[in-house]
C-alpha beads as a LAMMPS data file, in Angstrom:
LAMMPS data file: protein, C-alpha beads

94 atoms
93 bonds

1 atom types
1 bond types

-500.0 500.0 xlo xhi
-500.0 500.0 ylo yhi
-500.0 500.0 zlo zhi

Masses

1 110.0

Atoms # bond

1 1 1 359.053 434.891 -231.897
2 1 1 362.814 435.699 -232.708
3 1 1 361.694 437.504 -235.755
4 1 1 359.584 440.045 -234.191
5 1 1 360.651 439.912 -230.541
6 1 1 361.551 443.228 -229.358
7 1 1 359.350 444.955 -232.567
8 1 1 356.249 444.529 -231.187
9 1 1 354.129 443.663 -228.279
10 1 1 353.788 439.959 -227.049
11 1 1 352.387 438.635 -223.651
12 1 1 350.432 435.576 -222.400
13 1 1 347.631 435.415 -220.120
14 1 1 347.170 432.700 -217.499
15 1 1 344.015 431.879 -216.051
16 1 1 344.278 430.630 -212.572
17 1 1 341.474 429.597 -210.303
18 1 1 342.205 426.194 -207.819
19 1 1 339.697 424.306 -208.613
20 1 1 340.719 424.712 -212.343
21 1 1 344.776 424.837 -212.176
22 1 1 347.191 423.508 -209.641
23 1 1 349.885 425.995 -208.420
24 1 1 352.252 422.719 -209.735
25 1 1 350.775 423.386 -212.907
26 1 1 351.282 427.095 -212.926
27 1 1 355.216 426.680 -212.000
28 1 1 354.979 424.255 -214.763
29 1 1 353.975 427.277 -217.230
30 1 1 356.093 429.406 -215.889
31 1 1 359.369 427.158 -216.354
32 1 1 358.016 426.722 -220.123
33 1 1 357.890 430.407 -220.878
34 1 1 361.125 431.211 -219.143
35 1 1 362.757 429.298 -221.221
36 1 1 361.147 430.691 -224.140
37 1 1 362.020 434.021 -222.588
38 1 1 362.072 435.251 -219.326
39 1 1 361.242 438.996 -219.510
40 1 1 357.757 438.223 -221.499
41 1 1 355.108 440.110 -220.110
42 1 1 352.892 437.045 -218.149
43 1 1 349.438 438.411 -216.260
44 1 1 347.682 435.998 -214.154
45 1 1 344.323 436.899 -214.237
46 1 1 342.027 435.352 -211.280
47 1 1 338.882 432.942 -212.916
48 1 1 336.394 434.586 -211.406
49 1 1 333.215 433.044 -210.960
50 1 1 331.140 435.905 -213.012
51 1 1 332.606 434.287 -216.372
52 1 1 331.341 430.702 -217.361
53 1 1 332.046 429.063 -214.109
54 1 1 329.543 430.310 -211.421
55 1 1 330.439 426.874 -209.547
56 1 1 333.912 428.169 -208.753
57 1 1 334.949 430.283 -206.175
58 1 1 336.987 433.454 -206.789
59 1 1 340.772 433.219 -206.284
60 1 1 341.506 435.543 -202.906
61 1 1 344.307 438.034 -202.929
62 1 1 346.611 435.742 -201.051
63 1 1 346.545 432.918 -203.380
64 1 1 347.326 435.609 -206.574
65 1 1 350.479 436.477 -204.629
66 1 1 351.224 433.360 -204.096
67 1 1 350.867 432.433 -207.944
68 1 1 352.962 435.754 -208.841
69 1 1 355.891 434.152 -206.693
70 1 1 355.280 430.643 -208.419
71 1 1 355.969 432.389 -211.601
72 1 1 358.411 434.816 -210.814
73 1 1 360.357 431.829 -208.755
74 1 1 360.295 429.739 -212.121
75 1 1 362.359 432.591 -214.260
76 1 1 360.069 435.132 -215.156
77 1 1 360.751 438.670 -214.932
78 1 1 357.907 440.226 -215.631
79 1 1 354.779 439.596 -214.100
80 1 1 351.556 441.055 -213.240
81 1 1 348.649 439.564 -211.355
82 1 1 344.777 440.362 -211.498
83 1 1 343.132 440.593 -208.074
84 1 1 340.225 441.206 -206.345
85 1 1 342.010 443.984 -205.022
86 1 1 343.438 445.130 -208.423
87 1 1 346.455 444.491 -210.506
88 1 1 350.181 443.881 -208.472
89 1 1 353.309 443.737 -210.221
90 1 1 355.478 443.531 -212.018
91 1 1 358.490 443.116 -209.616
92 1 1 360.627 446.596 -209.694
93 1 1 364.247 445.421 -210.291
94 1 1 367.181 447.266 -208.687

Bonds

1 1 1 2
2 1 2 3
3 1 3 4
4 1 4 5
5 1 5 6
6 1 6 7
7 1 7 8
8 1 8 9
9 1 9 10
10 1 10 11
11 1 11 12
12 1 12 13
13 1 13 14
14 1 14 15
15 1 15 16
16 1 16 17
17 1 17 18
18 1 18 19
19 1 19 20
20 1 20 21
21 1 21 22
22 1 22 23
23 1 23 24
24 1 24 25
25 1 25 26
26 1 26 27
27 1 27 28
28 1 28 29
29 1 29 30
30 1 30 31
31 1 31 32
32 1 32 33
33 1 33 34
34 1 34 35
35 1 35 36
36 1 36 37
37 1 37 38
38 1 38 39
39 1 39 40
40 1 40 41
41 1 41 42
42 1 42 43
43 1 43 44
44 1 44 45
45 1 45 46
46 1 46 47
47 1 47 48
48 1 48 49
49 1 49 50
50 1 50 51
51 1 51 52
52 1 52 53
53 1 53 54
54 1 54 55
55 1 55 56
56 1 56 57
57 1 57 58
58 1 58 59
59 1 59 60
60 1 60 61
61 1 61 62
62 1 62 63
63 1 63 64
64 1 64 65
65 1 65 66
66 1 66 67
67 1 67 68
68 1 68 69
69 1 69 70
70 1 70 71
71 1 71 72
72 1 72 73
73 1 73 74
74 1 74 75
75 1 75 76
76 1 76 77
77 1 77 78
78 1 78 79
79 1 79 80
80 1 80 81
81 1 81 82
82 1 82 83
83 1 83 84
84 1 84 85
85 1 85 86
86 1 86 87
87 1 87 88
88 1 88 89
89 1 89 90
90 1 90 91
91 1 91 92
92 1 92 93
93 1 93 94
């Protein structure tokens, strides 16, 4: 990563659904890719039952905010959440 970062584009996508992922395992990522570095672009996309998974039931709005915190809480600066009610983030700083 150092010998490209700030040349070109890099993010990483977490999927997050409960029955899949534990919010302790979500800080858990988010503590690993702060220390890698904490203004990568993270999106936390909600598993949404239309994919593979019809058994699972669709992350609410509520529970995306609360994983945005999670993440934001364990050093990241930048990141964005899918939800049913659209995209939120990232965090506007000062």
């Amino acid at each position: 990563m150092d010998r490209y970062f700030g040349r070109i584009f890099i993010g990483v996508g977490i999927s997050y659904n409960p029955s899949l992922v534990s919010l302790d395992e979500i800080h858990k990522m988010g503590l690993e890719l702060a220390d890698i570095e904490p203004s990568l672009q993270v999106c936390a996309l909600d598993y949404r039952p239309e994919f593979r998974r019809r058994d699972v039931k669709k992350p609410s709005f509520s529970e995306m905010v609360q994983v945005k915190q999670i993440l934001e809480d364990a050093g990241l600066q930048c990141v964005i959440c899918q939800t049913e009610k659209g995209h939120i983030g990232p965090r506007k700083n000062g």
